[in-house]
Biopython code that builds the backbone (N, CA, C, O; Angstrom):
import numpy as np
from Bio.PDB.StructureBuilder import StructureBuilder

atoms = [
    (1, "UNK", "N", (-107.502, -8.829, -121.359)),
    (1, "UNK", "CA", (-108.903, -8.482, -121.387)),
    (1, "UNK", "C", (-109.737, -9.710, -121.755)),
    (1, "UNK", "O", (-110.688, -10.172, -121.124)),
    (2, "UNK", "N", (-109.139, -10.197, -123.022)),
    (2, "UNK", "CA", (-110.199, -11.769, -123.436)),
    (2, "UNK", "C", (-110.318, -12.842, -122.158)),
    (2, "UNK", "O", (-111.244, -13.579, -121.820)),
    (3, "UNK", "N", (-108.601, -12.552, -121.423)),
    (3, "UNK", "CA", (-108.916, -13.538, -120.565)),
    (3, "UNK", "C", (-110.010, -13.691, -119.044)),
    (3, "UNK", "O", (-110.405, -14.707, -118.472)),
    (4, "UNK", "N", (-110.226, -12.399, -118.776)),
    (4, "UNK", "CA", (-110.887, -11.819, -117.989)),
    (4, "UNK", "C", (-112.389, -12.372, -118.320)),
    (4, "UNK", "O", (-113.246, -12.702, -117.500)),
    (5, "UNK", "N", (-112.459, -12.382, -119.486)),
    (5, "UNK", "CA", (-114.024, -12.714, -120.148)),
    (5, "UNK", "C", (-113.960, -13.836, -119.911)),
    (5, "UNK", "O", (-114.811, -14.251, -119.125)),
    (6, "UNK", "N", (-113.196, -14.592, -120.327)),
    (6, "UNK", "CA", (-112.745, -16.625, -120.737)),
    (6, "UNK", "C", (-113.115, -16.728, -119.095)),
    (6, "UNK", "O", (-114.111, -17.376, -118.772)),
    (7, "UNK", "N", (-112.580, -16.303, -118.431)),
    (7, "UNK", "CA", (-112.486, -16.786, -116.962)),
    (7, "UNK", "C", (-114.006, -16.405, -116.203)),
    (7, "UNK", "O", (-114.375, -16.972, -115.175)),
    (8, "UNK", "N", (-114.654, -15.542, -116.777)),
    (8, "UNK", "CA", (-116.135, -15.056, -116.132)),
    (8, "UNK", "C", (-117.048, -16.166, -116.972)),
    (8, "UNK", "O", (-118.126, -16.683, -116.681)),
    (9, "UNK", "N", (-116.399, -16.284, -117.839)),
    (9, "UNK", "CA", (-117.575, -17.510, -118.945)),
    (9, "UNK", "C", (-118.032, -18.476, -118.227)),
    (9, "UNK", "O", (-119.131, -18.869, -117.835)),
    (10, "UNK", "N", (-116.381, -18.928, -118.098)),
    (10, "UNK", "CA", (-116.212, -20.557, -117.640)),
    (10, "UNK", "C", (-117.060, -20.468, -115.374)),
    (10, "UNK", "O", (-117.523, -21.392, -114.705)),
    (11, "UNK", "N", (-116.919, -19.369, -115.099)),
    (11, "UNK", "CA", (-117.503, -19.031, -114.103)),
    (11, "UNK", "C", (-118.823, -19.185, -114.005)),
    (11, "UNK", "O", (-119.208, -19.961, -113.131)),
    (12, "UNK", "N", (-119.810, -18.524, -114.828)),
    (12, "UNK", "CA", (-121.031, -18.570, -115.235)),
    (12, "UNK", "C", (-121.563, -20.022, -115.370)),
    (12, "UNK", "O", (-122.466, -20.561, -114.730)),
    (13, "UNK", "N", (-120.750, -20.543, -116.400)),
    (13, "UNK", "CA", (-120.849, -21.875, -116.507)),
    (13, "UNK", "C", (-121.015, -22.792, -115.818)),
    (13, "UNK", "O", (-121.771, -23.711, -116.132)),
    (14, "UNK", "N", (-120.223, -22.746, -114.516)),
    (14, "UNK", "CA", (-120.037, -23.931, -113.596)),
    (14, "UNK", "C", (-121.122, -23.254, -112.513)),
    (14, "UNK", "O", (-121.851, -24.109, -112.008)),
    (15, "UNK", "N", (-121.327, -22.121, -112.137)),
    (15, "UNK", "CA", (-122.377, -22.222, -111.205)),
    (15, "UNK", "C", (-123.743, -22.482, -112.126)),
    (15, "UNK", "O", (-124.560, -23.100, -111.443)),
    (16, "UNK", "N", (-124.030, -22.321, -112.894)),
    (16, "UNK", "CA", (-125.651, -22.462, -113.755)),
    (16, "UNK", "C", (-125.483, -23.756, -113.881)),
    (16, "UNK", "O", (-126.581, -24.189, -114.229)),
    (17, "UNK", "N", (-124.534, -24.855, -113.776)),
    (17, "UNK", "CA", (-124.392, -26.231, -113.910)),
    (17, "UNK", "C", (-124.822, -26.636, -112.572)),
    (17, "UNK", "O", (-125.731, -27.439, -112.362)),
    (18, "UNK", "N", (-123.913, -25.862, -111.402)),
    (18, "UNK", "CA", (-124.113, -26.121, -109.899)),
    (18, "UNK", "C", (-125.837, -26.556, -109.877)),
    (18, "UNK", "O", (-126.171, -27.684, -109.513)),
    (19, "UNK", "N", (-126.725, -25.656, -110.253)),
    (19, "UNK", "CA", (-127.917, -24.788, -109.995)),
    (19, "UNK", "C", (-128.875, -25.529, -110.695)),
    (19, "UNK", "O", (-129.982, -25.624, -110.164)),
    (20, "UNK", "N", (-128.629, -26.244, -112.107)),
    (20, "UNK", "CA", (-129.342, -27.161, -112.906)),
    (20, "UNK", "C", (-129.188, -27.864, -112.250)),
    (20, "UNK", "O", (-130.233, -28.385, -111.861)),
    (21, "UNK", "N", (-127.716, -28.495, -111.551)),
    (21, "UNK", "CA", (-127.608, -30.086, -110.780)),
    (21, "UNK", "C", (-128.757, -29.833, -109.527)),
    (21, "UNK", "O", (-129.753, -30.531, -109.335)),
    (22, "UNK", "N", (-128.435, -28.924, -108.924)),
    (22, "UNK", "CA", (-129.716, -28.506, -107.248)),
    (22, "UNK", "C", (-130.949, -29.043, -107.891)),
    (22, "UNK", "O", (-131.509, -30.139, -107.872)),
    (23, "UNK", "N", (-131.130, -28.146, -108.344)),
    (23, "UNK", "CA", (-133.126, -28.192, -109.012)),
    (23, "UNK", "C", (-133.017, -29.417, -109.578)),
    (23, "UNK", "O", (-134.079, -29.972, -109.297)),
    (24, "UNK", "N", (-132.322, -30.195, -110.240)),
    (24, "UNK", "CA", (-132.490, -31.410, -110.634)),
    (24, "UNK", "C", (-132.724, -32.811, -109.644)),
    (24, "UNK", "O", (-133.557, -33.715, -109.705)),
    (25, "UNK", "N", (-131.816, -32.596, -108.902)),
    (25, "UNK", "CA", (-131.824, -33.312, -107.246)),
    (25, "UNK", "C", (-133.020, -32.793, -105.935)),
    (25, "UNK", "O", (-133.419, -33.612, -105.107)),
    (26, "UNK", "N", (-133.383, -31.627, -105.931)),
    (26, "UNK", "CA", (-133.833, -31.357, -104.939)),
    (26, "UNK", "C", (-135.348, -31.061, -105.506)),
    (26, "UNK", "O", (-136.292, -31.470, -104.829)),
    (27, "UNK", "N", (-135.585, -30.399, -106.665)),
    (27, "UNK", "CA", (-136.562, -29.604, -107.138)),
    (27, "UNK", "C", (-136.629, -27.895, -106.598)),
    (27, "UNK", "O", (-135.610, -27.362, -106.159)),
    (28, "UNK", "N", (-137.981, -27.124, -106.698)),
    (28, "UNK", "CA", (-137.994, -25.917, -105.900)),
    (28, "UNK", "C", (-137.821, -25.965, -104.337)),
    (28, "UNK", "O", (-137.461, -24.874, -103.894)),
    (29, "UNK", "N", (-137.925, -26.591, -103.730)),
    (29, "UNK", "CA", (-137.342, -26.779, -102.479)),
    (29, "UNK", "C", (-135.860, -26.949, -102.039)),
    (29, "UNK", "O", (-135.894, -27.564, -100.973)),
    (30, "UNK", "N", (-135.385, -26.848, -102.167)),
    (30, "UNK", "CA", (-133.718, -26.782, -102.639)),
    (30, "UNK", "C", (-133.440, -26.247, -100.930)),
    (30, "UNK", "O", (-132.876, -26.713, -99.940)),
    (31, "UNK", "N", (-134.310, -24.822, -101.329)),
    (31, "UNK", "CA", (-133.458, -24.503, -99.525)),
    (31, "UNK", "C", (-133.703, -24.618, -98.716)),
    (31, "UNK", "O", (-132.881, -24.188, -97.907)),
    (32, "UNK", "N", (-134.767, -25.155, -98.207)),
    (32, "UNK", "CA", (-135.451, -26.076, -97.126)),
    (32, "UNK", "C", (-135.248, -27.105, -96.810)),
    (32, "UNK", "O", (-135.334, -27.431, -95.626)),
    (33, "UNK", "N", (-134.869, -28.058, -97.895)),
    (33, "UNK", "CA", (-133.888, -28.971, -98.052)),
    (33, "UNK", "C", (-132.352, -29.154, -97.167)),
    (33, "UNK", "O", (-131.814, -29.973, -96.422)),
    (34, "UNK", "N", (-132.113, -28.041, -97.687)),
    (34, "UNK", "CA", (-130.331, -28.014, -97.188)),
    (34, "UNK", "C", (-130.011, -27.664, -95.977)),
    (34, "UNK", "O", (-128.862, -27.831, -95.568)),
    (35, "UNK", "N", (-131.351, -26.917, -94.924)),
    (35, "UNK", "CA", (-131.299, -26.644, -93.525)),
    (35, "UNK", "C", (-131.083, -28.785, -93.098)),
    (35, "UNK", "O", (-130.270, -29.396, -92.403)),
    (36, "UNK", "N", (-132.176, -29.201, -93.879)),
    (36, "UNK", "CA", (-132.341, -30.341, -92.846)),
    (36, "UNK", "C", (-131.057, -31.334, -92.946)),
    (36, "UNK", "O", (-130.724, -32.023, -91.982)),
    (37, "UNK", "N", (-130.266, -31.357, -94.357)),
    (37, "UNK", "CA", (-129.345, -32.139, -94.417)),
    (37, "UNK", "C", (-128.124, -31.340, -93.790)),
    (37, "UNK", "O", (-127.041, -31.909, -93.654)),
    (38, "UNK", "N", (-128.244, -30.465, -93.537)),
    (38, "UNK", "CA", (-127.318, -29.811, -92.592)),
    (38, "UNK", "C", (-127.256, -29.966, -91.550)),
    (38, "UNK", "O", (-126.136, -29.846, -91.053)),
    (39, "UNK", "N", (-128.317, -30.284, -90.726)),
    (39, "UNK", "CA", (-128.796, -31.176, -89.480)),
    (39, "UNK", "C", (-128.303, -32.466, -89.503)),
    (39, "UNK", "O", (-127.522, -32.870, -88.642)),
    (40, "UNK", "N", (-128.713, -33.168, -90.454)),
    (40, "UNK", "CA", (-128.435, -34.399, -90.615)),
    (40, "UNK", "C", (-126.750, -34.832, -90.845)),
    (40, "UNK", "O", (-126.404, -36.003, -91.002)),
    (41, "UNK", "N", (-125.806, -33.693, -90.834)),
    (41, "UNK", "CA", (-125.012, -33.927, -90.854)),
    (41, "UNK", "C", (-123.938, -33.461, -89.943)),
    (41, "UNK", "O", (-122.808, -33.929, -89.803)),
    (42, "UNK", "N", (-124.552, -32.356, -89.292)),
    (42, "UNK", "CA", (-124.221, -31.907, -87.820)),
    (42, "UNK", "C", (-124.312, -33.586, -87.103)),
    (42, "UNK", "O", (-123.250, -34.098, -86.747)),
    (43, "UNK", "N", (-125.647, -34.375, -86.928)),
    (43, "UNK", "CA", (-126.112, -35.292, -85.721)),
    (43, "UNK", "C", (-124.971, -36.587, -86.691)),
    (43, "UNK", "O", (-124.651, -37.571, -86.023)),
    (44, "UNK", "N", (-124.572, -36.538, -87.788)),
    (44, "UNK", "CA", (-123.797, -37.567, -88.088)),
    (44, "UNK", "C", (-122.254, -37.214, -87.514)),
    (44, "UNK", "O", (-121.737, -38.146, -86.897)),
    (45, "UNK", "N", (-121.409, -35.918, -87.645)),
    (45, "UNK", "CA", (-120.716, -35.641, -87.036)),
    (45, "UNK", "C", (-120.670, -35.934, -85.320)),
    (45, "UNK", "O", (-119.714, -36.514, -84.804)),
    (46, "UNK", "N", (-121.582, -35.552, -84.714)),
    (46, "UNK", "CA", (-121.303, -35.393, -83.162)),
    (46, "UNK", "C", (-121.580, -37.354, -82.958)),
    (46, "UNK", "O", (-121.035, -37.910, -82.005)),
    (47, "UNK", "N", (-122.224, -37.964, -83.694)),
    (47, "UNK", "CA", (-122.113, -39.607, -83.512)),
    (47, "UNK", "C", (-120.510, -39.812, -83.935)),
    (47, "UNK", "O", (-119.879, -40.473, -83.111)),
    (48, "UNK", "N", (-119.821, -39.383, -84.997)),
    (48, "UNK", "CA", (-118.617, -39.676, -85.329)),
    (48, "UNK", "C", (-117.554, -39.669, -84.441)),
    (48, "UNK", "O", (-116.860, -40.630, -84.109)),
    (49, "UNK", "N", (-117.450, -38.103, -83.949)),
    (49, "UNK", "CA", (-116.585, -37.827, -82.807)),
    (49, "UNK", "C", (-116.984, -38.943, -80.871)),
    (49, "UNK", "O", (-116.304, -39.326, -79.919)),
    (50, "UNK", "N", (-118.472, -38.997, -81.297)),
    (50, "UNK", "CA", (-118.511, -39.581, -79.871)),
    (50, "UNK", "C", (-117.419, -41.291, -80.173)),
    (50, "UNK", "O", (-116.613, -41.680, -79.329)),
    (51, "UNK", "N", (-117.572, -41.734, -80.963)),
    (51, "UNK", "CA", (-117.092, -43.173, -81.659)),
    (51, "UNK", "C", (-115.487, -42.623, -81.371)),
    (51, "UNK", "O", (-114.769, -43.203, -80.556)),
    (52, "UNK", "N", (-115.150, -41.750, -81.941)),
    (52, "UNK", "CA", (-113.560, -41.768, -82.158)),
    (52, "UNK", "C", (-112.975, -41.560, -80.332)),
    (52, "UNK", "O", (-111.975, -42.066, -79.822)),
    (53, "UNK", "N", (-113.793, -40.838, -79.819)),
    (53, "UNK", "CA", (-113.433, -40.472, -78.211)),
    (53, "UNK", "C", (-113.696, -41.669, -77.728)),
    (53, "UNK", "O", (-112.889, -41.781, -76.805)),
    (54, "UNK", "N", (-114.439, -42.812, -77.785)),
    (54, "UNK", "CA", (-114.674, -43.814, -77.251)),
    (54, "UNK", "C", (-113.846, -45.024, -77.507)),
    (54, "UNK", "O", (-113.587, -45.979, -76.775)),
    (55, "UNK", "N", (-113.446, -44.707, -78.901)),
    (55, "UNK", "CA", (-112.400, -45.638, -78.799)),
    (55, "UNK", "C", (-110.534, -45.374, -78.493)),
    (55, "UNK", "O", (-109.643, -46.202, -78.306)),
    (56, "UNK", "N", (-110.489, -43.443, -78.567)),
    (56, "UNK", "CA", (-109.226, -43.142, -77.847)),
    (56, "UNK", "C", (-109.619, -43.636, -76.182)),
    (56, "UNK", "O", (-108.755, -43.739, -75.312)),
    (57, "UNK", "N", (-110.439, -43.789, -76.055)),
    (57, "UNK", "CA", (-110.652, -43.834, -73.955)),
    (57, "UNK", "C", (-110.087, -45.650, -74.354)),
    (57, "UNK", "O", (-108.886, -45.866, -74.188)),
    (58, "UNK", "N", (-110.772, -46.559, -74.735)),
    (58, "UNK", "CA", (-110.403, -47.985, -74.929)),
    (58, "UNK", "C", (-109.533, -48.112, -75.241)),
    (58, "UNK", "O", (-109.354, -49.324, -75.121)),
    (59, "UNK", "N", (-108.619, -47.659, -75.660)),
    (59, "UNK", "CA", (-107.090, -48.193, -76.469)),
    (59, "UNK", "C", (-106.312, -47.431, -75.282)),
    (59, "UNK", "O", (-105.670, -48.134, -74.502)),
    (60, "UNK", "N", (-106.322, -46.739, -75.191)),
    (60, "UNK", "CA", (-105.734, -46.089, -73.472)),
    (60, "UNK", "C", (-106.015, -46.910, -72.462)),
    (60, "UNK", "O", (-105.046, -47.256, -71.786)),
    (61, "UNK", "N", (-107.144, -47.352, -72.143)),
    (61, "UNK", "CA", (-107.517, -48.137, -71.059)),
    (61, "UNK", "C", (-106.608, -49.537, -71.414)),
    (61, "UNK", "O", (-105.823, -50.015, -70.595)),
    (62, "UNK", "N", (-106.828, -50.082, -72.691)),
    (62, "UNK", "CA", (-106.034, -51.550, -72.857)),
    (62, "UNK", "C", (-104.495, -51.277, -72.740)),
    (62, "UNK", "O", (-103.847, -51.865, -71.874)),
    (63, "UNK", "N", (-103.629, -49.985, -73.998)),
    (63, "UNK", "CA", (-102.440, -49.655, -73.254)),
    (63, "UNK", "C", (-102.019, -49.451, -71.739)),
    (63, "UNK", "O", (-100.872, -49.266, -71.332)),
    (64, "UNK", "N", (-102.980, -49.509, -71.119)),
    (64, "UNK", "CA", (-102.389, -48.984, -69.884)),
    (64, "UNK", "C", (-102.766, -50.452, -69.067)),
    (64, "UNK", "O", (-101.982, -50.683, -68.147)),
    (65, "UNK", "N", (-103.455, -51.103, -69.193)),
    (65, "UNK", "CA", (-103.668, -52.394, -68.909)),
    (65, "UNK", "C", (-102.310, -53.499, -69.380)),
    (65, "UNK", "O", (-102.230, -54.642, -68.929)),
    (66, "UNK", "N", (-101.855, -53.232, -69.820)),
    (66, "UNK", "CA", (-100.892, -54.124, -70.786)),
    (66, "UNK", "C", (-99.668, -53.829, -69.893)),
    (66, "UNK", "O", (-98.881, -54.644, -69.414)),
    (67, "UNK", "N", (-99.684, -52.189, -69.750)),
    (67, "UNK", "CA", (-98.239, -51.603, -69.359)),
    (67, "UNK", "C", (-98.257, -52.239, -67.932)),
    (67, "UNK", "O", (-97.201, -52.715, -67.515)),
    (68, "UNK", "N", (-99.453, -52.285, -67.099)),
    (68, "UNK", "CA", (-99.248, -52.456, -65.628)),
    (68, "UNK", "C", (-98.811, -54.442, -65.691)),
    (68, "UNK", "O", (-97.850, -54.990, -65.150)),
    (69, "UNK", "N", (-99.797, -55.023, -66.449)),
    (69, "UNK", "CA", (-98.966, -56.391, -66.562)),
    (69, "UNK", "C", (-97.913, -56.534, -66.516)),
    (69, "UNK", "O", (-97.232, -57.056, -65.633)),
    (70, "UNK", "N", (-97.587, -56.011, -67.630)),
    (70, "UNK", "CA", (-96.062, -56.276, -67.711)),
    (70, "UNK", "C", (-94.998, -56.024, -66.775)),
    (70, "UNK", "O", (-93.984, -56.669, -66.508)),
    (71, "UNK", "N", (-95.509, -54.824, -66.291)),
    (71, "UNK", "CA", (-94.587, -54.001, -64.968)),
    (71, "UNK", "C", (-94.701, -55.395, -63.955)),
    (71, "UNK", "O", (-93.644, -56.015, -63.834)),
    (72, "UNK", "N", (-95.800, -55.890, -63.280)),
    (72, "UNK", "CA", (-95.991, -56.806, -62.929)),
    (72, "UNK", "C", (-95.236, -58.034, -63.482)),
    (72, "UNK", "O", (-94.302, -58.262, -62.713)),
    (73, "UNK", "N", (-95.258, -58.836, -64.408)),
    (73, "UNK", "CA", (-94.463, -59.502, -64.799)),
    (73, "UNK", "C", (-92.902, -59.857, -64.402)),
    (73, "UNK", "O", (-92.342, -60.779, -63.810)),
    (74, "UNK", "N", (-92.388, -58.288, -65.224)),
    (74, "UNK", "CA", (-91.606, -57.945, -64.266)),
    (74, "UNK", "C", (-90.779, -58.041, -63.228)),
    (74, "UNK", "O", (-89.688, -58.608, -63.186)),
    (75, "UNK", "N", (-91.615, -57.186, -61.993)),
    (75, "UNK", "CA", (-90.954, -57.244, -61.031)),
    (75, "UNK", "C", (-91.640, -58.116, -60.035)),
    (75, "UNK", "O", (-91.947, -57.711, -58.913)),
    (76, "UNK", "N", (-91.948, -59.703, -60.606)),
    (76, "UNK", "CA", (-91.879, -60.854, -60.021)),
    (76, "UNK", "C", (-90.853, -61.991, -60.192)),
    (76, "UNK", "O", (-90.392, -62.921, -59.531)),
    (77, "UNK", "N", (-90.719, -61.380, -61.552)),
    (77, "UNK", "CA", (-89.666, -62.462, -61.979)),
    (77, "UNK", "C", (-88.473, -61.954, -61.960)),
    (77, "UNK", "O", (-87.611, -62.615, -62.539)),
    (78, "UNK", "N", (-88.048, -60.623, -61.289)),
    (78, "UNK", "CA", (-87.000, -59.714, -60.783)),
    (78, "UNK", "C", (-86.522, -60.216, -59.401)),
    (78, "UNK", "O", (-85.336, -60.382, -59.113)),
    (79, "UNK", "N", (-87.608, -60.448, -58.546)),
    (79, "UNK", "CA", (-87.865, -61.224, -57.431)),
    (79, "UNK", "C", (-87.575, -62.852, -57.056)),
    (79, "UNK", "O", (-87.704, -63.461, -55.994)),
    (80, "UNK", "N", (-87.162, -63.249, -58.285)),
    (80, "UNK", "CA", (-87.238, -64.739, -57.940)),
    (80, "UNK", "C", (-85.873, -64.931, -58.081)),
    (80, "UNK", "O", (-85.286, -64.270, -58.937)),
    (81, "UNK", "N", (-85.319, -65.649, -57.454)),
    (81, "UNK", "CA", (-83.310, -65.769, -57.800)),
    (81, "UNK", "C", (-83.330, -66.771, -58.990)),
    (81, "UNK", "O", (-82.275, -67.125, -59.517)),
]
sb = StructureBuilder()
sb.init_structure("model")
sb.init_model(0)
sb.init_chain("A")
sb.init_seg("    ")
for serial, (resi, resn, name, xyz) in enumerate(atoms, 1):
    if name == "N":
        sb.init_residue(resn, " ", resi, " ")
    sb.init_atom(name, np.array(xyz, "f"), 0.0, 1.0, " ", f" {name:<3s}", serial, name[0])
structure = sb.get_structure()
């Protein structure tokens, strides 16, 4: 039973801390606030992923550049007695 309490305390606690930290950082605007950095972090995500796809397409393009050299390489000097 005490622990039930101990554990709702320490509960209470950390969100009214959460809630002092908000209003301390944001002021009364808090949730008007958090639409836009939510935006702002949607448009930082979809820049992230475009970067990571752009550089899986380049490292594919150079692996596969490398592989055909070499194949080349290869079967010239396979060719020569």
């Amino acid at each position: 039973m005490s622990r039930e309490f101990d554990a709702q305390l320490l509960e209470s606690v950390a969100v009214r801390r959460k809630r002092m930290r908000e209003s301390l950082l944001w002021g009364r605007r808090r949730r008007a606030r958090a639409t836009g950095d939510n935006l702002k972090r949607l448009a930082v995500s979809f820049v992230l992923a475009a970067v990571a796809c752009a550089g899986c397409v380049g490292a594919s393009y150079l692996f596969n550049a490398v592989a055909k050299q070499q194949t080349a390489s290869v079967s010239t000097s396979v060719g020569k007695p």
